[in-house]
NUKE-920877 format. One record per residue: residue number from 1; x negated, y negated, z negated of N, C-alpha, C in turn. Coordinates in nm, 4 decimals, always signed. Atoms other than C-alpha are relative to their C-alpha. Example, Ala and Ser with C-alpha at 12.3 -4.5 7.8 and 13.67 -1.06 7.14 Angstrom:
! NUKE-920877
+------+----------+----------+----------+----------+----------+----------+----------+----------+----------+
! resi !      n.u !      n.v !      n.w !     ca.u !     ca.v !     ca.w !      c.u !      c.v !      c.w !
+------+----------+----------+----------+----------+----------+----------+----------+----------+----------+
!    1 !  -0.0890 !  +0.1190 !  +0.0000 !  -1.2300 !  +0.4500 !  -0.7800 !  -0.0900 !  -0.1200 !  +0.0000 !
!    2 !  +0.0820 !  +0.1190 !  +0.0060 !  -1.3670 !  +0.1060 !  -0.7140 !  +0.0770 !  -0.1090 !  -0.0730 !
+------+----------+----------+----------+----------+----------+----------+----------+----------+----------+
//
This chain:
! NUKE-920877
+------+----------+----------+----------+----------+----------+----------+----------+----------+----------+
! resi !      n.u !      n.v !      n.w !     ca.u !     ca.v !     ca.w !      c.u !      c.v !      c.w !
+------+----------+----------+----------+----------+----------+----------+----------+----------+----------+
!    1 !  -0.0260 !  -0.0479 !  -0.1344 !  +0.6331 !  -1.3076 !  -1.6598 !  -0.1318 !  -0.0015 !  +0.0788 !
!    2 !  +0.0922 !  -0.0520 !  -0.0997 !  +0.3662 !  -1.1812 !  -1.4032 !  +0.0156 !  -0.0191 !  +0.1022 !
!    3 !  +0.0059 !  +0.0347 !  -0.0795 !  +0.2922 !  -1.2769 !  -1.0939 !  -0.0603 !  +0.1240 !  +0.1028 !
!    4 !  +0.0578 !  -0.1527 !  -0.0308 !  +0.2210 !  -0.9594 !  -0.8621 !  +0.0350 !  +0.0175 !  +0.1780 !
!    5 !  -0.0148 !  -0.0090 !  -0.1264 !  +0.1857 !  -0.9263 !  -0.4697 !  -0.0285 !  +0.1246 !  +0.0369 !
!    6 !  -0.0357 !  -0.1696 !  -0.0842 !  +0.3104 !  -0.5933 !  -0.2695 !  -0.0374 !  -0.0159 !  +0.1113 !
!    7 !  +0.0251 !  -0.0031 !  -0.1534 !  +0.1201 !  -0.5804 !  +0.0508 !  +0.0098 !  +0.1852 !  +0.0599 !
!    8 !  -0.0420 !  -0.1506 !  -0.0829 !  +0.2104 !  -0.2687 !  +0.3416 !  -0.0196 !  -0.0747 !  +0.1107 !
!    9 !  -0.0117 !  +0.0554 !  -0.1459 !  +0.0648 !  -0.3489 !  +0.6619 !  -0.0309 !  +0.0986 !  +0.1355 !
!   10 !  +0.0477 !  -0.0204 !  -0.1508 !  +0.1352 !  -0.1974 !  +0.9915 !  +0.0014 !  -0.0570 !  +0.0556 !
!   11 !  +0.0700 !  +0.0442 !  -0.1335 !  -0.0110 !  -0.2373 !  +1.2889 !  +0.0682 !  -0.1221 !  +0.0670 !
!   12 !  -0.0263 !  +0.0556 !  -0.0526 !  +0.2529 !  -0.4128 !  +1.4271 !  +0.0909 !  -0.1457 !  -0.1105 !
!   13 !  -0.0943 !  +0.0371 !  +0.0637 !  +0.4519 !  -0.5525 !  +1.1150 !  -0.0757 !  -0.0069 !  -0.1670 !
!   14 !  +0.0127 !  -0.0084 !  +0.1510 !  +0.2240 !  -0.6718 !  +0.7673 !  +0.0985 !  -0.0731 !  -0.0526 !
!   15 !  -0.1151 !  +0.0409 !  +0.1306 !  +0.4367 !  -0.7164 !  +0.4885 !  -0.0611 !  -0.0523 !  -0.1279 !
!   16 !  +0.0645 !  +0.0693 !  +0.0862 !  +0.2965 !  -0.9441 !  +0.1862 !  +0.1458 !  -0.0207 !  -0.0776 !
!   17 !  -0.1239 !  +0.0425 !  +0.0998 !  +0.5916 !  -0.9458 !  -0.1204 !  -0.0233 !  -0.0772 !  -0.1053 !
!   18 !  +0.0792 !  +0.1078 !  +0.1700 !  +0.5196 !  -1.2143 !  -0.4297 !  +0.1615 !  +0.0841 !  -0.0910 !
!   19 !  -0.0775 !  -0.0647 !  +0.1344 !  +0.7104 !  -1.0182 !  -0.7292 !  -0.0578 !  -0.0764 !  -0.0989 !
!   20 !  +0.0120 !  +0.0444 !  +0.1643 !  +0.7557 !  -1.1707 !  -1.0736 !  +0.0226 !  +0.1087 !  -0.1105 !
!   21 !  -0.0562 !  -0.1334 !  +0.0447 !  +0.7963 !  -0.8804 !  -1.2979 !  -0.0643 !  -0.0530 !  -0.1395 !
!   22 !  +0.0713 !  +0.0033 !  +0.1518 !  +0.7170 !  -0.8620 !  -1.6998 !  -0.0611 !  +0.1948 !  +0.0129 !
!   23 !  +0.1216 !  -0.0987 !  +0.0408 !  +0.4742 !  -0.5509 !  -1.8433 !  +0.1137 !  +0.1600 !  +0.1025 !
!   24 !  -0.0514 !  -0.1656 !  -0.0885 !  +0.5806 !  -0.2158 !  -1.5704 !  -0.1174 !  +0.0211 !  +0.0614 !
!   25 !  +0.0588 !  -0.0882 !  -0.1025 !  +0.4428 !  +0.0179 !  -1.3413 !  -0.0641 !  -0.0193 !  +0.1157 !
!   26 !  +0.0045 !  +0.0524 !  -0.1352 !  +0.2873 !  -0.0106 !  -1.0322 !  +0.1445 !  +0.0656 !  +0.0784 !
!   27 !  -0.1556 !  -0.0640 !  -0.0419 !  +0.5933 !  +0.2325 !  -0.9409 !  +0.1003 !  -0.0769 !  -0.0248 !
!   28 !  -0.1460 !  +0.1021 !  +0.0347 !  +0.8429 !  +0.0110 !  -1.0876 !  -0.0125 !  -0.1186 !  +0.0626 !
!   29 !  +0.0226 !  +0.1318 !  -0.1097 !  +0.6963 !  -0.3075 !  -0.9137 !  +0.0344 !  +0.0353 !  +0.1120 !
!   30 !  -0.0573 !  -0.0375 !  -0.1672 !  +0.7281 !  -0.1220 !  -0.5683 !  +0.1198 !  +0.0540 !  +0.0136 !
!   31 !  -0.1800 !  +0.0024 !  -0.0352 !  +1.0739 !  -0.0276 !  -0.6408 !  +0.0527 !  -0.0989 !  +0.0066 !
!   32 !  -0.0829 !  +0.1401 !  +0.0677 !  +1.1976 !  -0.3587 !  -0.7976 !  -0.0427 !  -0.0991 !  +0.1338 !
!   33 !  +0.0273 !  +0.1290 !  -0.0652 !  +0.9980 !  -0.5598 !  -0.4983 !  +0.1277 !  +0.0412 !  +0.1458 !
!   34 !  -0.0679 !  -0.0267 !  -0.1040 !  +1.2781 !  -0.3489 !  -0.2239 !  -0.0638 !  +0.0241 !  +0.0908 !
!   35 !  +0.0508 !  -0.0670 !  -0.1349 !  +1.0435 !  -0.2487 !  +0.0047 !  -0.0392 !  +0.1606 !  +0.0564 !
!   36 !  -0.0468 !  -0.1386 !  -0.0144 !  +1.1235 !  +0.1137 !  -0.0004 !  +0.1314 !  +0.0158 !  +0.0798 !
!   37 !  -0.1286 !  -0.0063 !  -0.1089 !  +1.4644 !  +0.0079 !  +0.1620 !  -0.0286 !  -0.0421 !  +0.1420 !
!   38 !  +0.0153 !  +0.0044 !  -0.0982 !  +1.2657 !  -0.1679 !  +0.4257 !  -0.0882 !  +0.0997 !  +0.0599 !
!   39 !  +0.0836 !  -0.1479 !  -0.0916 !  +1.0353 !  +0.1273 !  +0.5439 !  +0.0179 !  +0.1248 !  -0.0748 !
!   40 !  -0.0104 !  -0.1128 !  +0.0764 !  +1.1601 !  +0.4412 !  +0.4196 !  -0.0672 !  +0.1213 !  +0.0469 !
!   41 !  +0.1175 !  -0.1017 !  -0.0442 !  +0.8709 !  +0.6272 !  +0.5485 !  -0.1129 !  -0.0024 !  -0.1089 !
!   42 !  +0.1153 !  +0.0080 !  +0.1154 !  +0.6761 !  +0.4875 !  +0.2196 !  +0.0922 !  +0.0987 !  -0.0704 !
!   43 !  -0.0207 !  -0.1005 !  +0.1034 !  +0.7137 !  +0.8237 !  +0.0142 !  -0.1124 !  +0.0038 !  -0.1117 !
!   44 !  +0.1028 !  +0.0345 !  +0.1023 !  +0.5482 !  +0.7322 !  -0.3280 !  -0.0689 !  +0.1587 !  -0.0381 !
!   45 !  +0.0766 !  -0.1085 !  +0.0462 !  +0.5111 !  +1.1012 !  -0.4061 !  -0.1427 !  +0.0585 !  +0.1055 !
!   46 !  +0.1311 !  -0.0250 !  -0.0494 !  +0.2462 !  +1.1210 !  -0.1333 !  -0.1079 !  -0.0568 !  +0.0709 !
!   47 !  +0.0557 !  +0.0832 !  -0.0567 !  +0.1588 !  +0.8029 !  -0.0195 !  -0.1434 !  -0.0442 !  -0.1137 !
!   48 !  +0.0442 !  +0.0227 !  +0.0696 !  -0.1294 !  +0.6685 !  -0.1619 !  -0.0388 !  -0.1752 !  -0.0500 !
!   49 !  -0.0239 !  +0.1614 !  +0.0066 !  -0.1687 !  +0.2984 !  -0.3254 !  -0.1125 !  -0.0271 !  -0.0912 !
!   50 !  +0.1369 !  +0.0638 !  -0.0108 !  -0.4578 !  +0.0393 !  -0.4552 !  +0.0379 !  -0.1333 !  -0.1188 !
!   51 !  -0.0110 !  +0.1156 !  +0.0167 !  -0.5025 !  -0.2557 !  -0.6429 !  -0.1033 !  -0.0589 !  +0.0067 !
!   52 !  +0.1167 !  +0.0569 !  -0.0319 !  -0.7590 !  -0.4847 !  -0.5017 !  -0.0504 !  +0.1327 !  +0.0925 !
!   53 !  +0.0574 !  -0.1258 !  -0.1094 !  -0.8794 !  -0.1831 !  -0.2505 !  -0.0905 !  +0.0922 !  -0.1125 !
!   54 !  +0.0617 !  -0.0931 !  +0.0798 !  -0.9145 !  +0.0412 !  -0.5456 !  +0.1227 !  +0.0709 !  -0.0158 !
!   55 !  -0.1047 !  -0.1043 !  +0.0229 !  -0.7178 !  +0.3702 !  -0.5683 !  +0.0964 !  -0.0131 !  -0.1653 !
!   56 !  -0.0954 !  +0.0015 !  +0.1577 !  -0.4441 !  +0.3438 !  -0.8823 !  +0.0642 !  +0.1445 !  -0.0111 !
!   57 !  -0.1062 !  -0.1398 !  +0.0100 !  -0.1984 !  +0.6044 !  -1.0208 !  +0.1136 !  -0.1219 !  -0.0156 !
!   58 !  -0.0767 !  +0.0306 !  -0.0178 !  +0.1283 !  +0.4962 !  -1.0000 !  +0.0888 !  -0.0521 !  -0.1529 !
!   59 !  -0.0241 !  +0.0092 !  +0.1170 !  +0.1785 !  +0.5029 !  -1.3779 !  -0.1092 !  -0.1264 !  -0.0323 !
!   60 !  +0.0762 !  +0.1396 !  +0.0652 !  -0.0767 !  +0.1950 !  -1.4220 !  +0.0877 !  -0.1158 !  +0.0237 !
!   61 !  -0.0857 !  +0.1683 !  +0.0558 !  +0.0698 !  -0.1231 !  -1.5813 !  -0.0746 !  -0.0937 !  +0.0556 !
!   62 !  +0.0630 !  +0.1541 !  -0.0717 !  +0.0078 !  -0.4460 !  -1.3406 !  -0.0054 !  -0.0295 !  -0.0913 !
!   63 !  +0.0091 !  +0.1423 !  +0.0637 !  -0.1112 !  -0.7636 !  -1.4835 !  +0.0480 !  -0.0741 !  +0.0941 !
!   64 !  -0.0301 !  +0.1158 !  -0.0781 !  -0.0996 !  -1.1114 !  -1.3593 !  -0.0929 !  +0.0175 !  +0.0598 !
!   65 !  +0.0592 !  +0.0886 !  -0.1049 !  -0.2066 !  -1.1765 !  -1.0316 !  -0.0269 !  +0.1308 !  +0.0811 !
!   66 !  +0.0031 !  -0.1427 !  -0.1019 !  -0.2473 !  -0.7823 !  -0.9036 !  +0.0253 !  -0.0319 !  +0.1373 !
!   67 !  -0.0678 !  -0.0355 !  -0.1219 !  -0.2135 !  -0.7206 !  -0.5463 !  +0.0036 !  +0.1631 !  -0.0247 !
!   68 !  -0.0303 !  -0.1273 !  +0.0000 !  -0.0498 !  -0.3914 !  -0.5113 !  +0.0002 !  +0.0625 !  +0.1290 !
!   69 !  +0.0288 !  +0.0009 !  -0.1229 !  -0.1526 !  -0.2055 !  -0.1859 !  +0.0413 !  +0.1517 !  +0.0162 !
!   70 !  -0.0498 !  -0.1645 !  -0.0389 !  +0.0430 !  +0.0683 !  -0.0001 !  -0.0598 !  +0.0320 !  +0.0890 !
!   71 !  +0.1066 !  -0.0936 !  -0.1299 !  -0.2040 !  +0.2902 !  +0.2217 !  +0.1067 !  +0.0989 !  +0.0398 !
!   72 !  -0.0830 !  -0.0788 !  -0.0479 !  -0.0513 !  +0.4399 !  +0.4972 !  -0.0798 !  +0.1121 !  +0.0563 !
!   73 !  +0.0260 !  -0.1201 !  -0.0402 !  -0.1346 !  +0.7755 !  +0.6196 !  -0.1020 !  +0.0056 !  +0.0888 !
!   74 !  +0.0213 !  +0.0183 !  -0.1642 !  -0.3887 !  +0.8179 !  +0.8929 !  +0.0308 !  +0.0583 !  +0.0945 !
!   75 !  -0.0430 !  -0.0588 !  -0.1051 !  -0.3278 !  +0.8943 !  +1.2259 !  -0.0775 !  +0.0857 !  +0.0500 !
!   76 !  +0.1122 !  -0.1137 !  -0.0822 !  -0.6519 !  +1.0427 !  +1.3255 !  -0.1202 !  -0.0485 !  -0.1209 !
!   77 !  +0.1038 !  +0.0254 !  +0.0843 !  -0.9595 !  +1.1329 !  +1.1114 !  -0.1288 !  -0.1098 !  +0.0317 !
!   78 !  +0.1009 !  +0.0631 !  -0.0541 !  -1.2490 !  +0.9057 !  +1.1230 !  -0.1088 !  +0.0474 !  +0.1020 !
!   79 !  +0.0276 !  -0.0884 !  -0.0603 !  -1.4460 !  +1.1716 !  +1.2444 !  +0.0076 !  -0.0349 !  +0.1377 !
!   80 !  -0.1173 !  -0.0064 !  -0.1513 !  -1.2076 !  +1.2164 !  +1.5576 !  -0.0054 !  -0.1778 !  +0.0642 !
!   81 !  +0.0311 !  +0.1283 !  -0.0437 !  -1.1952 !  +0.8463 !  +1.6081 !  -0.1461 !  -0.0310 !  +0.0335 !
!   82 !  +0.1301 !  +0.0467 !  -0.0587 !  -1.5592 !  +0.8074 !  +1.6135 !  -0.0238 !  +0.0608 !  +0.1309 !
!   83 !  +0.0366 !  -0.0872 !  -0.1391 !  -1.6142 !  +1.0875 !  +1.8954 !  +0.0879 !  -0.0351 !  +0.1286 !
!   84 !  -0.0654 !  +0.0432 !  -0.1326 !  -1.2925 !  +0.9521 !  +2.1018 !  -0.0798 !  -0.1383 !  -0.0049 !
!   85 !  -0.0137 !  +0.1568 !  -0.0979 !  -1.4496 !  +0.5839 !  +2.1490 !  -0.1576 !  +0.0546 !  -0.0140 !
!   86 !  +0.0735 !  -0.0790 !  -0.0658 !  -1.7631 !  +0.7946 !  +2.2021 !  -0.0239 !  +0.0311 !  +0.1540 !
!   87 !  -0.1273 !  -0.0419 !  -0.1344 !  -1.6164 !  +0.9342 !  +2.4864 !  +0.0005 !  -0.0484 !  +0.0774 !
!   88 !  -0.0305 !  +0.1129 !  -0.0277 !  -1.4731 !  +0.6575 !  +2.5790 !  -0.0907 !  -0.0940 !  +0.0785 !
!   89 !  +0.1505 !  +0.0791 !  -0.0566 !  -1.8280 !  +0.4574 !  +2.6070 !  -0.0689 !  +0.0750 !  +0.1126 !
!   90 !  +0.0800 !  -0.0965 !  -0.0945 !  -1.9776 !  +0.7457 !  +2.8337 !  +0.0326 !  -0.0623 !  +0.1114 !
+------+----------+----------+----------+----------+----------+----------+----------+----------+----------+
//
């Protein structure tokens, strides 16, 4: 058995899951850990996800001790963010 942590953190609400799982998916870990029932705004087909702050495919087999990391969408490009607190400073 494997030891495997599901982090999803918004802004207002991070979420840290400890899953035990034997040899699966990163997909099958983030089903099996239920946190698709608590934010059903995570859509795996276009969200994108990490392990250790490295991009995965969804078909890679955790090990022990993974953190599995759901990236959420952004709101505004970096870009755009840099020039509004730009702006902002004027």
């Amino acid at each position: 058995m494997d030891k495997v942590e599901i982090v999803f953190a918004k802004p207002d609400q991070p979420l840290i899951i400890d899953v035990t799982v034997e040899s699966h998916t990163v997909e099958q870990v983030i089903v099996m850990s239920g946190i698709l029932d608590q934010f059903p705004e995570i859509d795996l087909a276009t969200i994108n996800v990490g392990i250790f702050g490295k991009l995965c495919k969804l078909e890679k087999i955790v090990e022990s001790g993974d953190r599995i990391e759901i990236y959420r969408s952004l709101t505004q490009s970096p870009m755009d963010a840099r020039r509004n607190r730009a702006v902002k400073s004027k």
